[in-house]
Backbone as a ProteinNet text record, in pm:
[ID]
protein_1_A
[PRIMARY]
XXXXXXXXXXXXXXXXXXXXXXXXXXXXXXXXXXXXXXXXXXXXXXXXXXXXXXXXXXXXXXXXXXXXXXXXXXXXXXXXXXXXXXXXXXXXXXXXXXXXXXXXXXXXXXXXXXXXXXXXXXXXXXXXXXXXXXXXXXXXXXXXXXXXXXXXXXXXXXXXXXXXXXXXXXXXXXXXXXXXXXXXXXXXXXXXXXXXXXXXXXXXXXXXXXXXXXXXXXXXXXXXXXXXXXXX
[TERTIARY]
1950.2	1952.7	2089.9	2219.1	2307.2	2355.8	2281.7	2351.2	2281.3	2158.8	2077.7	2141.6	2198.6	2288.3	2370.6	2451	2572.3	2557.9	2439.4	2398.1	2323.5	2311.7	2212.7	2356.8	2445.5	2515.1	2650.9	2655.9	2797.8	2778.4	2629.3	2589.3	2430.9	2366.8	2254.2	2328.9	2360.6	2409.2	2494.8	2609.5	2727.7	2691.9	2594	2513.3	2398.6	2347.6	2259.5	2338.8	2460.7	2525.8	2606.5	2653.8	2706.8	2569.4	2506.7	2376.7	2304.5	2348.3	2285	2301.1	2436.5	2573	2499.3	2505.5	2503.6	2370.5	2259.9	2163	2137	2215.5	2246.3	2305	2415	2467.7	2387.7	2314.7	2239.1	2133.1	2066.2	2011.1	2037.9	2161.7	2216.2	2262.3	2296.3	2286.7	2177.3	2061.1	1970.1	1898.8	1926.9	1860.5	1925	2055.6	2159.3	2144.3	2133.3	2181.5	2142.2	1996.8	1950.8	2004.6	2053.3	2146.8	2279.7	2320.6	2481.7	2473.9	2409.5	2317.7	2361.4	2236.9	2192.4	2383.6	2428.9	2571.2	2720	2708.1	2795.5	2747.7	2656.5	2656.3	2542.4	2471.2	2385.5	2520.5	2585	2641.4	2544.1	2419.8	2374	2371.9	2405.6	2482.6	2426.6	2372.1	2286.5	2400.9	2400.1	2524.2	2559.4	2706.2	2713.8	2628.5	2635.6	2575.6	2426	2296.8	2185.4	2231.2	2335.1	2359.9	2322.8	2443.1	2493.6	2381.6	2240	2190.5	2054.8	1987.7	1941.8	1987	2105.7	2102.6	2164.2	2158.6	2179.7	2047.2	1916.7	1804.2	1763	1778.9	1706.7	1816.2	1901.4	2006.4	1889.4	1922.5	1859	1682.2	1641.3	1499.2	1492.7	1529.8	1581.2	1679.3	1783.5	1905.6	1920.9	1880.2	1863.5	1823.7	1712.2	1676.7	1768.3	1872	1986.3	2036.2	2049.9	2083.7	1987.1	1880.4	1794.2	1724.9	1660.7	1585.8	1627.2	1783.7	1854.5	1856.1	1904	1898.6	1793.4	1689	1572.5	1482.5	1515.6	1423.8	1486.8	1645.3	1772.3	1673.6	1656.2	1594.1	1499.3	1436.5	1274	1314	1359.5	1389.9	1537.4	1575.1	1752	1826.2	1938.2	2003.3	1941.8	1890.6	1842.7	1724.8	1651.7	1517.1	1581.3	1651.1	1755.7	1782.4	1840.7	1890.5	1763.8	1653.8	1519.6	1445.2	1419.6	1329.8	1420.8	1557.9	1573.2	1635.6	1620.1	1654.9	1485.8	1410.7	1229	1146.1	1173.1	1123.6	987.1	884.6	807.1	802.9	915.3	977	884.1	861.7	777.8	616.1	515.7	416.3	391.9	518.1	429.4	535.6	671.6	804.9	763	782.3	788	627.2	505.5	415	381.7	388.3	420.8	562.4	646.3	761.3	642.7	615.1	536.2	427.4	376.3	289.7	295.3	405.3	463.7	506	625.2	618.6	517.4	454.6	340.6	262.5	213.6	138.2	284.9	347.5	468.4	511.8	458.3	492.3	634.2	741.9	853	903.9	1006.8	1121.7	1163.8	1104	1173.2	1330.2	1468.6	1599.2	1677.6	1550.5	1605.5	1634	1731	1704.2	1571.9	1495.6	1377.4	1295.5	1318.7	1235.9	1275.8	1371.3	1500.8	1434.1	1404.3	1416.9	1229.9	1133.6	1038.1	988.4	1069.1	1026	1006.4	1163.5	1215	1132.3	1028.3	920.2	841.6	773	668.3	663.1	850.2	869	841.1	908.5	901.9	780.5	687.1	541.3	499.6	519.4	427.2	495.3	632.2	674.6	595.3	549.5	547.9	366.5	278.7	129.1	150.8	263.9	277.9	290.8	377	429.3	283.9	209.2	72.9	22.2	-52.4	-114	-85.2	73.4	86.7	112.2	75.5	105.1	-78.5	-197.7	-326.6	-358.9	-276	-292.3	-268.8	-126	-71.3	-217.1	-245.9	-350.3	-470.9	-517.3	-665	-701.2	-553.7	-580.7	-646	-596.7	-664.3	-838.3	-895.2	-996.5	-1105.7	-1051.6	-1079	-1124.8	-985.8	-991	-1110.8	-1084.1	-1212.1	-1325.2	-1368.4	-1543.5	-1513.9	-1405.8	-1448.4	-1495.6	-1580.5	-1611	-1499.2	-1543.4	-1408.3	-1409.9	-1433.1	-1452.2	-1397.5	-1401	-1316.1	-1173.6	-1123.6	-1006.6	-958.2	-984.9	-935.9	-948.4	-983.2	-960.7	-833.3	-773.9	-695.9	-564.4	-554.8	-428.6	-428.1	-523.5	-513.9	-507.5	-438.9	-384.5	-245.4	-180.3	-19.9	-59	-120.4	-105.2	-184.8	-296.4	-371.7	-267.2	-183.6	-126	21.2	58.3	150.2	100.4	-37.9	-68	-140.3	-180.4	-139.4	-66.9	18.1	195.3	216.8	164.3	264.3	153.4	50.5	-97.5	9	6.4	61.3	174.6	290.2	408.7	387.3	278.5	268	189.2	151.9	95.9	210.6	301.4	393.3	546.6	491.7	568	483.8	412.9	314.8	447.8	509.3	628.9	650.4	706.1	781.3	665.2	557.9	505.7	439	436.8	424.4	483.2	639.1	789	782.1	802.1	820.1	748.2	562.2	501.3	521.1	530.3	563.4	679.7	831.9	938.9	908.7	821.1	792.7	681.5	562.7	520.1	568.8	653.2	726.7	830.4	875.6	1006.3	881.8	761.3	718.9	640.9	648.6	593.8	738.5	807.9	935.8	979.3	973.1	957.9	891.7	763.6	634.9	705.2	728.2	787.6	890.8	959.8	1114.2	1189.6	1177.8	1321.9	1419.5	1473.8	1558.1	1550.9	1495.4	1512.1	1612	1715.5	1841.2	1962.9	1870	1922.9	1922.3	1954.5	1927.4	1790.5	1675	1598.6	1473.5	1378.6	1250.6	1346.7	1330.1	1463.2	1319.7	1203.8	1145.4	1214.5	1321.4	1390.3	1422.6	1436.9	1480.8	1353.2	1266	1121	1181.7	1205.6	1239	1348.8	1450.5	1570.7	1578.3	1515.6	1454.8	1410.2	1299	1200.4	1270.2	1344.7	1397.6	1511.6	1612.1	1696.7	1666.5	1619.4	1545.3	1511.7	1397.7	1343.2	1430	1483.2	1586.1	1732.2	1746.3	1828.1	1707.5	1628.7	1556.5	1500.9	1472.7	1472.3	1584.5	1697.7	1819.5	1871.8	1807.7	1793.2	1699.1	1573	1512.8	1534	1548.3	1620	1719	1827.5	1915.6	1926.4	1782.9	1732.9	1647	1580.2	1479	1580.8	1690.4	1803.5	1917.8	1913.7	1997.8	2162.2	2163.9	2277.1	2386.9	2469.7	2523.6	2540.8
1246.2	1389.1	1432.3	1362.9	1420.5	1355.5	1258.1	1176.7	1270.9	1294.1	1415.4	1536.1	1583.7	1665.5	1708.1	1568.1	1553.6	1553.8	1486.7	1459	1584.6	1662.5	1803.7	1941.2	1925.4	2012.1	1950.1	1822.7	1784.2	1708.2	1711.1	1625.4	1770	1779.9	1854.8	2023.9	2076.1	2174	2242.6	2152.6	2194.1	2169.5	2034.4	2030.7	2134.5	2229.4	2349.3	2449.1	2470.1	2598.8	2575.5	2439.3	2472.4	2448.3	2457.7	2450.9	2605.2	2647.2	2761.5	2896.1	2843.4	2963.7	2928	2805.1	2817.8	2898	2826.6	2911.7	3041.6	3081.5	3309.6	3300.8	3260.9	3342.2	3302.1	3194.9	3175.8	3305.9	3291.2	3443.4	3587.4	3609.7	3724.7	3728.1	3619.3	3601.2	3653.2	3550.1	3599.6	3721.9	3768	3907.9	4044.4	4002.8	4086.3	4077.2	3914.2	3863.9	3989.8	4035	4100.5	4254.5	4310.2	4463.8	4373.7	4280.6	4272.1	4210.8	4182.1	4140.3	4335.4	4387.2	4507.1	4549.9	4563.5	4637.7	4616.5	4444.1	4388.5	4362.2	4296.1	4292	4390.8	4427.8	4594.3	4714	4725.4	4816.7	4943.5	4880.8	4937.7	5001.8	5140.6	5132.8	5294.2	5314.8	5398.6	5513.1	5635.6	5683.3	5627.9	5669.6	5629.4	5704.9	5821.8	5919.4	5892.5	5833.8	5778.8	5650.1	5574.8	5432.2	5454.5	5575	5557	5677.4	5720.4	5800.9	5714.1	5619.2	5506.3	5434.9	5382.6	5325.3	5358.7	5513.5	5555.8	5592.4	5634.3	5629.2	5484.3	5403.5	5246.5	5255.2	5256.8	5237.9	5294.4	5393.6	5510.8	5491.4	5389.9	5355.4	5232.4	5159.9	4973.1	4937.2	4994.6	4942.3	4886.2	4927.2	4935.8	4746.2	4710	4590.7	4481.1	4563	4431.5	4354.3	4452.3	4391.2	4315.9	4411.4	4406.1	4260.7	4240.1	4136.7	3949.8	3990.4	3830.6	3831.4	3912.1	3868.4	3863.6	3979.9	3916.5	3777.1	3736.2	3624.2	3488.7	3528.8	3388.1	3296.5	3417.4	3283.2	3180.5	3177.5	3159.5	3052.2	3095.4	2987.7	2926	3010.8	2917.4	2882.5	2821.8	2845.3	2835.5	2703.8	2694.9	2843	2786.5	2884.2	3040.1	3077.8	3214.2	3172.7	3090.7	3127.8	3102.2	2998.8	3013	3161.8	3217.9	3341.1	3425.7	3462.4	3560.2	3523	3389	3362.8	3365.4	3348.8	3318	3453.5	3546	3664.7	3637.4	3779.6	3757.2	3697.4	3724.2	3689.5	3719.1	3855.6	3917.9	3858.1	3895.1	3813.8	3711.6	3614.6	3442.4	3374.2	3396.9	3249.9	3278.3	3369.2	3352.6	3308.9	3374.9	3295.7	3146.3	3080.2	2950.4	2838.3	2964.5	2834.7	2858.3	2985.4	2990.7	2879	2891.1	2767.5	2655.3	2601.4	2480.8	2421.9	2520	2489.6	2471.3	2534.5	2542.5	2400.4	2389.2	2253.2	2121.1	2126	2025.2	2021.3	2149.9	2142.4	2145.7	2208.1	2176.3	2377.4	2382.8	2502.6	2556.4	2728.1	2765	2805.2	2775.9	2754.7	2650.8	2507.8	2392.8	2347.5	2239.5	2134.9	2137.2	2011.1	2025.7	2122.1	2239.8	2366.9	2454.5	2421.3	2443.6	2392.8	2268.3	2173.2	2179.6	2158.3	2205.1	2332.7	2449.8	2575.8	2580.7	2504.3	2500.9	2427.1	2291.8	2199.1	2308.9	2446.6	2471.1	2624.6	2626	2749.9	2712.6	2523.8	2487.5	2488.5	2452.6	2430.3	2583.3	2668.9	2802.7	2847.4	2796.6	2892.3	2769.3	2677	2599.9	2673.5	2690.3	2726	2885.1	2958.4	3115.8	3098	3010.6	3017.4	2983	2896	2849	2993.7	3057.3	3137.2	3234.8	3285.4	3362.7	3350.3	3258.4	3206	3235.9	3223.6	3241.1	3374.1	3443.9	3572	3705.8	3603.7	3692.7	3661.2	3536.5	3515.4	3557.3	3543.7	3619.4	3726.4	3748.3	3840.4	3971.2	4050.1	4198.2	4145.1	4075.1	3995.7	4032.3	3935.6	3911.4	4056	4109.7	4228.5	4336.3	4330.3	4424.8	4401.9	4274.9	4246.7	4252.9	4266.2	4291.2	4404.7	4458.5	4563.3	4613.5	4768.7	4856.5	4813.2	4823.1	4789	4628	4602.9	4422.3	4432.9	4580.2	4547.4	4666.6	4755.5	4794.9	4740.7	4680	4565.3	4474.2	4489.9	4416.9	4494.3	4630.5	4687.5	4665.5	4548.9	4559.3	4363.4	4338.9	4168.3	4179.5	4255.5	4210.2	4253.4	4352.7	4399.5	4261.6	4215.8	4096.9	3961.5	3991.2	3829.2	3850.3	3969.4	3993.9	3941.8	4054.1	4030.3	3867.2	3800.1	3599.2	3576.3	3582.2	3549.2	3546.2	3674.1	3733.8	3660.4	3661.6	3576.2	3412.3	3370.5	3247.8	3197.1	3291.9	3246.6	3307.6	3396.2	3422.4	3357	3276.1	3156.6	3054.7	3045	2938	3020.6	3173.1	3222.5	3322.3	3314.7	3395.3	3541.1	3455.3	3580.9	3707.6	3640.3	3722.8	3792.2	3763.3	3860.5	3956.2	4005.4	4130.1	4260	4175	4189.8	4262.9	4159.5	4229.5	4304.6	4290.3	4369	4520.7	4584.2	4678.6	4722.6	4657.8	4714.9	4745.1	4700.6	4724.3	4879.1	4910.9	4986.8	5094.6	5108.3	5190.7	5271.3	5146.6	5248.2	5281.1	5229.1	5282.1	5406.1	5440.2	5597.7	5670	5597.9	5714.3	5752.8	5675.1	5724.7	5768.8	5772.2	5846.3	5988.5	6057.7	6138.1	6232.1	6127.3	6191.2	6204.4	6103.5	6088.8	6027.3	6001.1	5915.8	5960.6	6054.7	6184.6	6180.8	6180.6	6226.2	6114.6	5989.4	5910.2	5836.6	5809.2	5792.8	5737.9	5770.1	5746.8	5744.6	5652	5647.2	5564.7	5583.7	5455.2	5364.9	5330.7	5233.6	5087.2	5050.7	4963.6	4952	5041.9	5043.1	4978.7	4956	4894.5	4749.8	4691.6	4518.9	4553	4556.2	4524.4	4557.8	4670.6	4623.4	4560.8	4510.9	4471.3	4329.2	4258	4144	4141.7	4222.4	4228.5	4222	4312.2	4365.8	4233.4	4167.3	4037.1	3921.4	3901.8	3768.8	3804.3	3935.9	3998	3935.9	4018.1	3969.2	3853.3	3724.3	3602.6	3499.3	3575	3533.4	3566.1	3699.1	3738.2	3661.5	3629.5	3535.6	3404.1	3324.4	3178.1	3192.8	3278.9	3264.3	3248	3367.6	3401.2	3232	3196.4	3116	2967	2956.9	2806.6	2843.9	2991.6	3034.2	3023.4	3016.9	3011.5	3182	3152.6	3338.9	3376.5
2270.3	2238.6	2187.9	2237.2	2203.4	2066.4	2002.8	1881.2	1757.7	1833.8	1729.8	1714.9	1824.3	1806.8	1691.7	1715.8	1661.6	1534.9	1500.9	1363.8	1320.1	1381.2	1301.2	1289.7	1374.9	1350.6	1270	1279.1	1206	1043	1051.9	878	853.8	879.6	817.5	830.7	903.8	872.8	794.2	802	682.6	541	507.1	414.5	357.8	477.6	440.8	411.2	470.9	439.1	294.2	261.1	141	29.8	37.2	-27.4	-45.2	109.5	95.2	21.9	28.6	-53.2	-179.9	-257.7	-392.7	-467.3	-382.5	-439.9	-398	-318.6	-219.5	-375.4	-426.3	-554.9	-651.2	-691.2	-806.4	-770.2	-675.9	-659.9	-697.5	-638.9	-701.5	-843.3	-941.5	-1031.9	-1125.5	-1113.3	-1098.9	-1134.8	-1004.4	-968.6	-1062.2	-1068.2	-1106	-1288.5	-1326	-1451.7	-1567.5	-1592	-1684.1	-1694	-1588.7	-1619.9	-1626.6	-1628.1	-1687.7	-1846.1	-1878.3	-2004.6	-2122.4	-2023.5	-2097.7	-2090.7	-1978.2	-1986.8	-2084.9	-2060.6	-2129.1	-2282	-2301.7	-2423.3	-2538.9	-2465.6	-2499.7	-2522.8	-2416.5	-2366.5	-2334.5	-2288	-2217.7	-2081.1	-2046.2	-1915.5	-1842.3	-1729.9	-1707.4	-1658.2	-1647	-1562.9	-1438.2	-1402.1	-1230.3	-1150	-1196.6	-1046.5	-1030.8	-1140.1	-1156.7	-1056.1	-1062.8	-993.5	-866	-846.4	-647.5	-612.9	-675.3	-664.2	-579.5	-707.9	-667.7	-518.7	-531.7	-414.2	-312.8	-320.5	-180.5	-112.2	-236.9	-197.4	-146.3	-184.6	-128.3	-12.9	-30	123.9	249.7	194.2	294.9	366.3	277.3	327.7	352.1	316.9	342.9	415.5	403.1	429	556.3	647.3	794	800.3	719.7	702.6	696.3	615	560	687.8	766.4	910.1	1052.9	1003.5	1137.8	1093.4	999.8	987.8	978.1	932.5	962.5	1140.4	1191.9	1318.7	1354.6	1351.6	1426.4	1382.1	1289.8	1196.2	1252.2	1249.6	1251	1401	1529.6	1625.8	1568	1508.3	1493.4	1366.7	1254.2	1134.5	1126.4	1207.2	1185.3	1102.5	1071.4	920.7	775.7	781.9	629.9	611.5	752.1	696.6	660.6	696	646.4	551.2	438.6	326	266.7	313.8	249.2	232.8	363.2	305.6	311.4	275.1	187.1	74.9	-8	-144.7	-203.4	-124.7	-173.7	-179.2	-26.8	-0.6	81.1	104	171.9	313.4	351.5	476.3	600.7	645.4	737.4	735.5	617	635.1	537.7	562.5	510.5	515.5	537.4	593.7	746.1	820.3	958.2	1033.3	941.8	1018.7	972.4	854.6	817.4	897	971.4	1015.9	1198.1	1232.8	1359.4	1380	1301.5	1303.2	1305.2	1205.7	1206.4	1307.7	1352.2	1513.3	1592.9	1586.6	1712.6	1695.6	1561	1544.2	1574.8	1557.4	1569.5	1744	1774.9	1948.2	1973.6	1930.2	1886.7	1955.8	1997.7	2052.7	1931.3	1912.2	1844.9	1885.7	1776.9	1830.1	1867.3	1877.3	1902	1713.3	1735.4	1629.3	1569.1	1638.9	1570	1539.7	1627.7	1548.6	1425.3	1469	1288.7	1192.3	1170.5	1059.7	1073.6	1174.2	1129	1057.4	1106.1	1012.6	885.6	889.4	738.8	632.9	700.4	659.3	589.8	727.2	680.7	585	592.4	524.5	346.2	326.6	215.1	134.8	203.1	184.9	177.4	223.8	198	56.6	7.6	-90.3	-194.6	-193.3	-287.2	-334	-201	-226.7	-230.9	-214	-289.7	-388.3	-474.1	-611.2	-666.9	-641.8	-714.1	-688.6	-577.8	-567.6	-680.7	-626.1	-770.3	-868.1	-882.7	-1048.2	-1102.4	-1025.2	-1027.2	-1049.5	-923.3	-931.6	-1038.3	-1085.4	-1239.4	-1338.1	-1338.7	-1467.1	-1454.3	-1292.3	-1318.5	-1185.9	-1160.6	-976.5	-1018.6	-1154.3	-1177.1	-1224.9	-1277.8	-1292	-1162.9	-1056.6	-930.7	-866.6	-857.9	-777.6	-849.5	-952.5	-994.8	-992.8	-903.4	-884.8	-724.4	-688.6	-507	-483.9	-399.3	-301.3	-282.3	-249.6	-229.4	-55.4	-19.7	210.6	175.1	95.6	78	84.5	-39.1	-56.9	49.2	77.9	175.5	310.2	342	487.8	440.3	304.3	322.7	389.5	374.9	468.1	635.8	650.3	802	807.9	699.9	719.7	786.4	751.9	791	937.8	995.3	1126.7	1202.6	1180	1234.8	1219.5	1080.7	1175.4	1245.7	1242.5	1326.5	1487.4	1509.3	1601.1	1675.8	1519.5	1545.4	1627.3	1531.2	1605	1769.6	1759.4	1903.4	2043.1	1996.1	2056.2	2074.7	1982.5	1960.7	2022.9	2035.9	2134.7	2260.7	2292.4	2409.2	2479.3	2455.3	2501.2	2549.4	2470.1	2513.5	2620.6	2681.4	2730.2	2776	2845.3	2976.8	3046	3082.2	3152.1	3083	2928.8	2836.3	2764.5	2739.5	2705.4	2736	2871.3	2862.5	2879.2	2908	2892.5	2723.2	2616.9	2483.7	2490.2	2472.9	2448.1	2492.5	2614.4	2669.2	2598.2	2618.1	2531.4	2353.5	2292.9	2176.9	2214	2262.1	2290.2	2283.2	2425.4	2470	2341.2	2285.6	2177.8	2090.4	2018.8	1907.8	1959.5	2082.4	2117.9	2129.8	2166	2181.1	2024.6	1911.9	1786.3	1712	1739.8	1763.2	1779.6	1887	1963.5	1914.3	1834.1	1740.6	1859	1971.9	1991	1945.5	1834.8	1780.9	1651.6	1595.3	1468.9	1443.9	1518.3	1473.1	1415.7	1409.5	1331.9	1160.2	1114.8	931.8	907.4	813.1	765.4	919.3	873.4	1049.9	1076.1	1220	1278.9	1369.4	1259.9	1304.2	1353.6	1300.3	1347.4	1453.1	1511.9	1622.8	1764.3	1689.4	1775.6	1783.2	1638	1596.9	1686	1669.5	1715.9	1904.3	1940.2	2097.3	2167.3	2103.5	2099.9	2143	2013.7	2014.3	2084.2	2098.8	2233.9	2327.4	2394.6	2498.3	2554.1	2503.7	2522.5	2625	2473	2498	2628.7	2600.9	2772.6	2885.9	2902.8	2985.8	3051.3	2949.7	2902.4	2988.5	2949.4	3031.2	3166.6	3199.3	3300	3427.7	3353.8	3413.7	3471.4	3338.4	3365.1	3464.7	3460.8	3557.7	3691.5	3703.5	3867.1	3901.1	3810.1	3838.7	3854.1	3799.5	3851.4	3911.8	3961.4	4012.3	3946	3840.6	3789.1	3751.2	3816	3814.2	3657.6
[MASK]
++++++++++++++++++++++++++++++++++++++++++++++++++++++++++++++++++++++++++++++++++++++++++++++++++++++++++++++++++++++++++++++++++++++++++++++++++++++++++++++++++++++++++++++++++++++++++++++++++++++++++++++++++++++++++++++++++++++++

């Protein structure tokens, strides 16, 4: 155990992070390349106050994300799988239940080594059968969709909530204690925001459910173990 160790944090890791950097900036590259295009050599260039107007609106409804979702995601996929689903996207429903699973079928600790490097297996594999999918979907998805039933496609706003609720089925199985621990602390804050107690913070401070939710937890978590080997 400890040579695996040695070997996942002193050769596979430093190898993912300088890997990971390159393609985070080929990304932003990327993402960025076509308005520095229009700016620099268009001199195409929108006003500032349209700029910081824009993204104080996305700040103001996203932004909260920039933070909340690396940490809450980082337990579960671990380094690579972090620079994977947010250089790939679709993070929430299809990297985290593809690395959940993986694990689960692999029988493997999410946070260990091997649950690291399995996520990352099954994070690779979902972006490879998204990219097909949508590559199908661009060519014949409006096609498709217009011979489904309307009760077809509206059942589909109730997929992300069903495999959330997968998920949480799924590790609560492999943690009887803790879940009815999270569950309750997630409850609890999404009625207290319900409520508008927490109004008085920037944008819905729905976040504030994830980031409890997942604190909250893992305090507790530790709280436990401790009592249960008695360790102060």
């Amino acid at each position: 155990m400890t040579q695996k160790r040695d070997v996942f944090e002193g050769d596979y890791l430093p190898f993912i992070v300088r890997y990971g950097k390159v393609t985070g900036w080929l990304g932003v590259l990327m993402s960025f390349g076509p308005a520095l295009v229009l700016a620099v050599v268009y001199r195409i260039m929108p006003p500032t106050t349209a700029i910081l107007t824009a993204f104080i609106a996305m700040a103001s409804a996203v932004g909260v994300n920039w933070f909340v979702e690396p940490i809450s995601y980082f337990p579960i996929v671990g380094v690579a799988g972090t620079y994977m689903a947010f250089t790939s996207g679709n993070i929430s429903n299809l990297r985290i239940p593809a690395a959940a699973v993986a694990q689960r079928i692999a029988r493997v600790e999410p946070g260990t080594p091997e649950g690291n490097i399995v996520a990352t297996l099954g994070m690779a594999v979902s972006v490879l059968v998204n990219t097909l999918i949508l590559t199908i979907g661009v060519l014949a998805g409006s096609t498709i969709l217009a011979r489904l039933p309307a009760n077809v496609i509206d059942a589909f706003n109730y997929l992300l909530p069903s495999l959330f609720g997968a998920i949480f089925v799924q590790f609560a199985l492999m943690k009887l204690k803790l879940a009815p621990i999270a569950l309750g602390i997630a409850l609890a804050l999404t009625l207290m925001v319900n409520l508008g107690w927490f109004d008085f913070l920037p944008g819905r401070p729905t976040y504030l459910i994830t980031l409890g939710a997942v604190f909250g937890t893992i305090a507790l978590a530790v709280a436990m173990h401790k009592r249960e080997t008695g360790r102060p």
